[in-house]
Biopython code that builds the backbone (N, CA, C, O; Angstrom):
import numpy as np
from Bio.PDB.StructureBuilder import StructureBuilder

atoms = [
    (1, "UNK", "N", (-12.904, -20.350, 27.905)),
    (1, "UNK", "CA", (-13.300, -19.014, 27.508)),
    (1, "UNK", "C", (-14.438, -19.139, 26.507)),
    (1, "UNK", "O", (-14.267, -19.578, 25.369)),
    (2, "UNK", "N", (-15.260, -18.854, 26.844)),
    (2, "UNK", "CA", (-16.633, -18.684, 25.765)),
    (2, "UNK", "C", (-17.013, -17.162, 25.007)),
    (2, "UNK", "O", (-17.366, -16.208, 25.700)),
    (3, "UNK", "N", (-16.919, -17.084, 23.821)),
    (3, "UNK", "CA", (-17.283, -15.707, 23.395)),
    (3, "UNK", "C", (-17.456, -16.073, 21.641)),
    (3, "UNK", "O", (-17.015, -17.055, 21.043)),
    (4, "UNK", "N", (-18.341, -14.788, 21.036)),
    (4, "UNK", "CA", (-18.390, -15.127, 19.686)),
    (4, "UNK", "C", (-17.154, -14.983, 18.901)),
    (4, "UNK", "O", (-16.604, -13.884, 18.823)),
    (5, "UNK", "N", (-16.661, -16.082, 18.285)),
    (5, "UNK", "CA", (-15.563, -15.827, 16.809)),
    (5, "UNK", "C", (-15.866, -15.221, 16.109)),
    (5, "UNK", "O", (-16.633, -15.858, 15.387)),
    (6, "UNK", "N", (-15.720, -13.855, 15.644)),
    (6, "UNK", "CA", (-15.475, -13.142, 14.615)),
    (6, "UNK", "C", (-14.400, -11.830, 14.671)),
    (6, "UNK", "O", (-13.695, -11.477, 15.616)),
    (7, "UNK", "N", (-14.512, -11.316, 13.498)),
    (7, "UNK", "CA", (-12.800, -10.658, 12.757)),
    (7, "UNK", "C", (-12.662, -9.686, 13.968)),
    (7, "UNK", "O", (-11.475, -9.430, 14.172)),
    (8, "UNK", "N", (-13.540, -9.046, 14.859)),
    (8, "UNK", "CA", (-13.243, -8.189, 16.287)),
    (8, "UNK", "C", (-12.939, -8.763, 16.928)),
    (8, "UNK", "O", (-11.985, -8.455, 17.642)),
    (9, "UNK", "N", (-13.584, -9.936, 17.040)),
    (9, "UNK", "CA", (-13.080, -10.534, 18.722)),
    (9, "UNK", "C", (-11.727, -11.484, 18.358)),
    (9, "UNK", "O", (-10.902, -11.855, 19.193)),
    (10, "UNK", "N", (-11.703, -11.737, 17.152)),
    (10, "UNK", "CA", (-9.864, -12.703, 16.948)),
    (10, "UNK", "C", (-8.899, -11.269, 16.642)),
    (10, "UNK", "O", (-7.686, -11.429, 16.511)),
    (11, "UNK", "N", (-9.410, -10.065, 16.551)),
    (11, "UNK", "CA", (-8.137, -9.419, 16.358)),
    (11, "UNK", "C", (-7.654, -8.787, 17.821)),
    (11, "UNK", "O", (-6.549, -8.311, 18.081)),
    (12, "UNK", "N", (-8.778, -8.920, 18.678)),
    (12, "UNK", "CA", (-7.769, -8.205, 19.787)),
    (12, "UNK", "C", (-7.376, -9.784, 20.869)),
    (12, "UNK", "O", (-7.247, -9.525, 22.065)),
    (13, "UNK", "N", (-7.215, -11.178, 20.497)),
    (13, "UNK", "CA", (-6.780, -12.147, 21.122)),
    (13, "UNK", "C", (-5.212, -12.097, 20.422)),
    (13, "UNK", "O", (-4.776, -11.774, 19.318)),
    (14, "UNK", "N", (-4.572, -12.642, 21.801)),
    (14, "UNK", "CA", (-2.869, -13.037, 21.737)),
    (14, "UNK", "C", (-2.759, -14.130, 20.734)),
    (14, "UNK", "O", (-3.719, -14.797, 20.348)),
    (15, "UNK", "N", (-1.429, -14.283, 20.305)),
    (15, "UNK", "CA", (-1.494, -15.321, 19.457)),
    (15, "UNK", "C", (-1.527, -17.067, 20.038)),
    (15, "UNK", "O", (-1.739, -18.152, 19.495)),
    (16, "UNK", "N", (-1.176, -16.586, 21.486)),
    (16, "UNK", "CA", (-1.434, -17.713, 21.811)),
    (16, "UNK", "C", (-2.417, -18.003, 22.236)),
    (16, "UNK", "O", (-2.438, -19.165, 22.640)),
    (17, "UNK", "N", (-3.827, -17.149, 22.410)),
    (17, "UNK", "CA", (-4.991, -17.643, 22.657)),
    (17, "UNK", "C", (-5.616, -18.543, 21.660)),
    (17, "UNK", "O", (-6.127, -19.650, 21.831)),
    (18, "UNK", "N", (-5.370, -17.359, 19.847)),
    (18, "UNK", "CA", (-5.564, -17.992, 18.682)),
    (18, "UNK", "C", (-5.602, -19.108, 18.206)),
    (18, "UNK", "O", (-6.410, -19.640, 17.445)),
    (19, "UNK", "N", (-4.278, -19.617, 18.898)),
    (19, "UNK", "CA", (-3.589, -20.830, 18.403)),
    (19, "UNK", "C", (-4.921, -21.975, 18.976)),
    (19, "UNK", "O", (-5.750, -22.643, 18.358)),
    (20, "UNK", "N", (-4.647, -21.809, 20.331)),
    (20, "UNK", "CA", (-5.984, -22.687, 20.965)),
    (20, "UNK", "C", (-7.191, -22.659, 20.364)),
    (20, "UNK", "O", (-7.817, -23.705, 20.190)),
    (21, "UNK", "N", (-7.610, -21.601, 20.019)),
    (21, "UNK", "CA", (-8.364, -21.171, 19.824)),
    (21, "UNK", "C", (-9.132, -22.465, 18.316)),
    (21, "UNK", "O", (-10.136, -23.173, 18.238)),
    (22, "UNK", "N", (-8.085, -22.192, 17.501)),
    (22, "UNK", "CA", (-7.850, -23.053, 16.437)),
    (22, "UNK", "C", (-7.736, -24.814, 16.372)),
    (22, "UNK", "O", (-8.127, -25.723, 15.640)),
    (23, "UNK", "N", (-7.048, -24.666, 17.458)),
    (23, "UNK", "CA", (-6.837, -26.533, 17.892)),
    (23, "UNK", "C", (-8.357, -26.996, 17.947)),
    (23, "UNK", "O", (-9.030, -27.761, 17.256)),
    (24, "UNK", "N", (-8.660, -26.046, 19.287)),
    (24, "UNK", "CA", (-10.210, -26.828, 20.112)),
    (24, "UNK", "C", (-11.550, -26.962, 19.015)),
    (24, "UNK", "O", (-12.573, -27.641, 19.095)),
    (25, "UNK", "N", (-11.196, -26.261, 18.247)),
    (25, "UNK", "CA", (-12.610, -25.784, 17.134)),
    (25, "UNK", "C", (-12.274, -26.700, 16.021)),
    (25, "UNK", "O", (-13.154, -27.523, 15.769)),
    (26, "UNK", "N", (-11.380, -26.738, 15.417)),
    (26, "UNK", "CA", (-10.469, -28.524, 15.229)),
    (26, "UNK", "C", (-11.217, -29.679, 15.158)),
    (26, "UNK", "O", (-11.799, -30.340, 14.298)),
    (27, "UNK", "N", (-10.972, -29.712, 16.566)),
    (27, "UNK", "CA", (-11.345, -30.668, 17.401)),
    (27, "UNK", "C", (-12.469, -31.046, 17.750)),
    (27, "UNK", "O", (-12.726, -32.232, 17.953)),
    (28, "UNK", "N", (-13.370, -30.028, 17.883)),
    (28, "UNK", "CA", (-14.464, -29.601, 17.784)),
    (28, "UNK", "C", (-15.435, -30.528, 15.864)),
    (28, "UNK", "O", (-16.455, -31.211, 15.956)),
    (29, "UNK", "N", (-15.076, -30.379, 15.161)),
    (29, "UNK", "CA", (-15.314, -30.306, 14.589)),
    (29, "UNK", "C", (-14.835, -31.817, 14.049)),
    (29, "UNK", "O", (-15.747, -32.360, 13.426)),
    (30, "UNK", "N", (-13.581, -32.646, 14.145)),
    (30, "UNK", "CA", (-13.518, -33.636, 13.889)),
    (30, "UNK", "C", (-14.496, -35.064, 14.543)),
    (30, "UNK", "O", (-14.887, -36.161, 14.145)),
    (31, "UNK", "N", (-14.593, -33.873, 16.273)),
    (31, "UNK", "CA", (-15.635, -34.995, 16.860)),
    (31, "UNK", "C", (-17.210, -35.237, 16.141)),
    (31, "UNK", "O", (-17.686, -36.261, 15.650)),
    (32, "UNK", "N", (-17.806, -33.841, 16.298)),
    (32, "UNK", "CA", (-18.907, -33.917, 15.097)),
    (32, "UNK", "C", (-18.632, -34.504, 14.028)),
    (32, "UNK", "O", (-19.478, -35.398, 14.044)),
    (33, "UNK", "N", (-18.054, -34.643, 13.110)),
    (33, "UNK", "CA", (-17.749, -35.216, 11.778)),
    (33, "UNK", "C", (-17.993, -36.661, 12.194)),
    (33, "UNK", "O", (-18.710, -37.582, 11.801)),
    (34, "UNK", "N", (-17.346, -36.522, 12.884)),
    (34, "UNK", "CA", (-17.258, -38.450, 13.397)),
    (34, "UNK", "C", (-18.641, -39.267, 13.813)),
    (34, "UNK", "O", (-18.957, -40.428, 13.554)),
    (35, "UNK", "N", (-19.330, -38.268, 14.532)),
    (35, "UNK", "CA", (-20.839, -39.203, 15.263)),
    (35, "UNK", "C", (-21.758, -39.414, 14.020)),
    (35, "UNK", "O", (-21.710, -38.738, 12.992)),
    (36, "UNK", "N", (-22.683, -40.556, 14.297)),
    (36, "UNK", "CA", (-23.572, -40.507, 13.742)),
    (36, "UNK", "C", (-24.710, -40.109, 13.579)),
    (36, "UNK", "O", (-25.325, -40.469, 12.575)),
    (37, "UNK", "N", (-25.150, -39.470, 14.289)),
    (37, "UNK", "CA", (-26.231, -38.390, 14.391)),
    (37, "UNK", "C", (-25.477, -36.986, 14.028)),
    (37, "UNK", "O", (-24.770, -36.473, 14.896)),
    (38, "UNK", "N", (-25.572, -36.577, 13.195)),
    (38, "UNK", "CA", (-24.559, -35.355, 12.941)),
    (38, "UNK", "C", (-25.706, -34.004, 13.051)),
    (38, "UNK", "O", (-26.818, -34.061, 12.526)),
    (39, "UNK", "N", (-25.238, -32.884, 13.778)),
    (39, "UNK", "CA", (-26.176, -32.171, 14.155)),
    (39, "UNK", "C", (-25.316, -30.622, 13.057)),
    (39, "UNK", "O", (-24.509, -29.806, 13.502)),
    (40, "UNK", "N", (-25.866, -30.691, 11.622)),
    (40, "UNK", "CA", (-25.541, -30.116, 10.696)),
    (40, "UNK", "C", (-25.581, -28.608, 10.895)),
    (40, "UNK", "O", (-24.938, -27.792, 10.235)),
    (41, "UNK", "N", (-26.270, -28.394, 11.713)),
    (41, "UNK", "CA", (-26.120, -26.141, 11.954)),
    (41, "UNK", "C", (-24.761, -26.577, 13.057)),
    (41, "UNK", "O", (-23.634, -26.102, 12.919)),
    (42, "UNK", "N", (-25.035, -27.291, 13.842)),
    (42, "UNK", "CA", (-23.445, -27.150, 14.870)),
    (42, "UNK", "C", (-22.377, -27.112, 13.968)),
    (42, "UNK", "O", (-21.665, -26.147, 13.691)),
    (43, "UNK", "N", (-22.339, -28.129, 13.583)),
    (43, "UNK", "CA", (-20.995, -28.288, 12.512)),
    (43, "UNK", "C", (-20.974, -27.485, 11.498)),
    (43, "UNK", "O", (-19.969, -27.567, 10.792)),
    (44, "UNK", "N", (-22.118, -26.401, 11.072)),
    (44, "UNK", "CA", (-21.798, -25.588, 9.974)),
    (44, "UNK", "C", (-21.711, -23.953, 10.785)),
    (44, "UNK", "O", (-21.553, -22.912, 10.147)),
    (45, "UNK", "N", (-21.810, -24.000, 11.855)),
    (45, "UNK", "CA", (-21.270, -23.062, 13.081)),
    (45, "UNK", "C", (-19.460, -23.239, 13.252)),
    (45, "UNK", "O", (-18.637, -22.323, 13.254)),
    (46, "UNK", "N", (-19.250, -24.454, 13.363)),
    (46, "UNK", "CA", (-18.099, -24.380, 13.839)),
    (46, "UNK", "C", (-16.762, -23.954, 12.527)),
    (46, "UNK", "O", (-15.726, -23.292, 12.592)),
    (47, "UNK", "N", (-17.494, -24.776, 11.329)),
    (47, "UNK", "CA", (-16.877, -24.577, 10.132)),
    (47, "UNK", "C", (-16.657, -22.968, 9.907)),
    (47, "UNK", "O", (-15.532, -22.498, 9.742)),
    (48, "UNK", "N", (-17.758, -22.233, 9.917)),
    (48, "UNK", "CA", (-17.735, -20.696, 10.196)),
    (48, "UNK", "C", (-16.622, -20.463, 10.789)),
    (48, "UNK", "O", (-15.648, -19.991, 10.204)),
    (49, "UNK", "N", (-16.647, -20.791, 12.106)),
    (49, "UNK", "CA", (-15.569, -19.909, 13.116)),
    (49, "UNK", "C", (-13.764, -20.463, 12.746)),
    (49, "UNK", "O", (-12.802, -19.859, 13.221)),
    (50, "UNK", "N", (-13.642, -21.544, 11.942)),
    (50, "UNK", "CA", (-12.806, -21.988, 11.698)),
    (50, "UNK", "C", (-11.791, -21.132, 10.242)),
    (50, "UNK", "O", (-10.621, -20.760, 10.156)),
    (51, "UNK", "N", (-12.899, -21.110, 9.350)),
    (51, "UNK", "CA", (-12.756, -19.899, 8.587)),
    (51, "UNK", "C", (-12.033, -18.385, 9.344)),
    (51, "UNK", "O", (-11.148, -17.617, 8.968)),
    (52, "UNK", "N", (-12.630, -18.422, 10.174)),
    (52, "UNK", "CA", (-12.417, -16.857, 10.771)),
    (52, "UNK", "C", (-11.387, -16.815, 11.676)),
    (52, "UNK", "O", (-10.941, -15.739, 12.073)),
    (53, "UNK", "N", (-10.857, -18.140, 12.134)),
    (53, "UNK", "CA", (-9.514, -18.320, 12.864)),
    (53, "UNK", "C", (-8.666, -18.000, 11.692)),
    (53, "UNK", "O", (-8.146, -16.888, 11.600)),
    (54, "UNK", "N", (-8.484, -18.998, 10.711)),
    (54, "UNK", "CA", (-7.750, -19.425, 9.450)),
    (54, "UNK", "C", (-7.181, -17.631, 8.796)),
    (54, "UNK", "O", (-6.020, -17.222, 8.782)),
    (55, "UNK", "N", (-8.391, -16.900, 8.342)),
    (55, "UNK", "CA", (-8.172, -15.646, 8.065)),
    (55, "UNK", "C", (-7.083, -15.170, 8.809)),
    (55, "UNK", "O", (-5.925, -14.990, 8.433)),
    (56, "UNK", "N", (-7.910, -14.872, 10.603)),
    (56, "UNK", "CA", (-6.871, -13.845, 11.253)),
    (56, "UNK", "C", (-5.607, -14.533, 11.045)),
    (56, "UNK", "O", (-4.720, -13.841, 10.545)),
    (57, "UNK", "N", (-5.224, -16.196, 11.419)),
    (57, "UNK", "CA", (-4.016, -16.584, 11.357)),
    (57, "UNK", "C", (-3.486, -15.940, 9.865)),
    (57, "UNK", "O", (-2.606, -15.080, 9.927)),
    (58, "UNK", "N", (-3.919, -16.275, 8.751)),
    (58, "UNK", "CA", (-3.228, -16.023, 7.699)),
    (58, "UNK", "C", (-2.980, -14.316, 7.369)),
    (58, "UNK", "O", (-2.116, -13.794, 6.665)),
    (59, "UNK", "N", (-3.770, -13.866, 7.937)),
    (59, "UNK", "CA", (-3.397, -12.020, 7.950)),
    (59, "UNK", "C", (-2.331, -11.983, 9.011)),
    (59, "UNK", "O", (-1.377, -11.323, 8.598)),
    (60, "UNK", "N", (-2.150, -12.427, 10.171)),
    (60, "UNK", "CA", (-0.906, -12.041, 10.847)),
    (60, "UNK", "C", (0.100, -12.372, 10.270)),
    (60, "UNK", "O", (1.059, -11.606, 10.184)),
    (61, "UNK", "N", (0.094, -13.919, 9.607)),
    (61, "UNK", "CA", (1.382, -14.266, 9.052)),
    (61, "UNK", "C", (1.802, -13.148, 7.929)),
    (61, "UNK", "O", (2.905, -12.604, 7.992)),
    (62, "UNK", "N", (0.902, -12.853, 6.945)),
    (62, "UNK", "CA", (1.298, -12.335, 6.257)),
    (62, "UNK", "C", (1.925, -10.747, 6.780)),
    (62, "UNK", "O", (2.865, -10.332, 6.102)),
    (63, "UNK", "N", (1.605, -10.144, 7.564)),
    (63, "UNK", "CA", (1.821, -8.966, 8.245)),
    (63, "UNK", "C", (3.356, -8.999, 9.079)),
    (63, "UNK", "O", (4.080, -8.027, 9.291)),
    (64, "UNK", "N", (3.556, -10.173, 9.401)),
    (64, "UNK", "CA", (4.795, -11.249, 9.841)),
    (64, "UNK", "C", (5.942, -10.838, 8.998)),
    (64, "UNK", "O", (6.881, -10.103, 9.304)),
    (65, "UNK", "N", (5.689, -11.456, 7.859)),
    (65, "UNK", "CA", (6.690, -11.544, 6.558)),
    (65, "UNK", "C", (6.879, -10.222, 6.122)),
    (65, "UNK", "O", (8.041, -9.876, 5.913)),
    (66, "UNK", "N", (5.419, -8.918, 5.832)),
    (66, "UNK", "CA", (5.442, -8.125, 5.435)),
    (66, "UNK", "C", (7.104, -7.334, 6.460)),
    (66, "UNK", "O", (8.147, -6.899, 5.972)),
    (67, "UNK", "N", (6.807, -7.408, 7.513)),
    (67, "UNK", "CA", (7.868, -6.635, 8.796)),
    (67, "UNK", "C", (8.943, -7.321, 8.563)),
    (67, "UNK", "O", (9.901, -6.729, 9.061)),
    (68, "UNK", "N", (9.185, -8.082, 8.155)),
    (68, "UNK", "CA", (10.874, -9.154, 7.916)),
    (68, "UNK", "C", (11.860, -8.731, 6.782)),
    (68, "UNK", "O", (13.089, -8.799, 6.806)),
    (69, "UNK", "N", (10.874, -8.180, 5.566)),
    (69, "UNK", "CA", (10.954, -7.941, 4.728)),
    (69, "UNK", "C", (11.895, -6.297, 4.674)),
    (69, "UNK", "O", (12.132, -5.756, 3.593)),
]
sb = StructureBuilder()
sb.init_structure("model")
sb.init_model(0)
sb.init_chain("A")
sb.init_seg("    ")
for serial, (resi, resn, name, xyz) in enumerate(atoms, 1):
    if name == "N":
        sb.init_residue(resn, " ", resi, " ")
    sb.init_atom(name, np.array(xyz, "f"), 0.0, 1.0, " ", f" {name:<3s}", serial, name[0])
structure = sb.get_structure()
């Protein structure tokens, strides 16, 4: 699935898209870290969208607990 990460497009994804969503960009991001030619706007792209996973995850959780409560 290809599309831009931001706070619209992670709030209307399932949580289990999220989740992936989160792994691959991860992953994403450990591989860059790793090469030696490091291509610094990619990796400061991905760092972005990682942020913006992290958020929505941490606003659902909290919205989670808020309903338990």
């Amino acid at each position: 699935m290809s599309f831009v990460i931001n706070e619209t497009t992670l709030q209307k994804v399932d949580d289990k898209l999220l989740q992936e969503l989160f792994l691959k960009t991860r992953s994403k991001i450990n591989s860059a870290e790793s090469k030696k030619n490091i291509n610094y706007s990619y990796l400061k792209s991905l760092q972005i969208d990682m942020c913006y996973l992290q958020r929505e995850i941490d606003m659902r959780s909290k919205s989670t607990r808020r309903g338990q409560q």
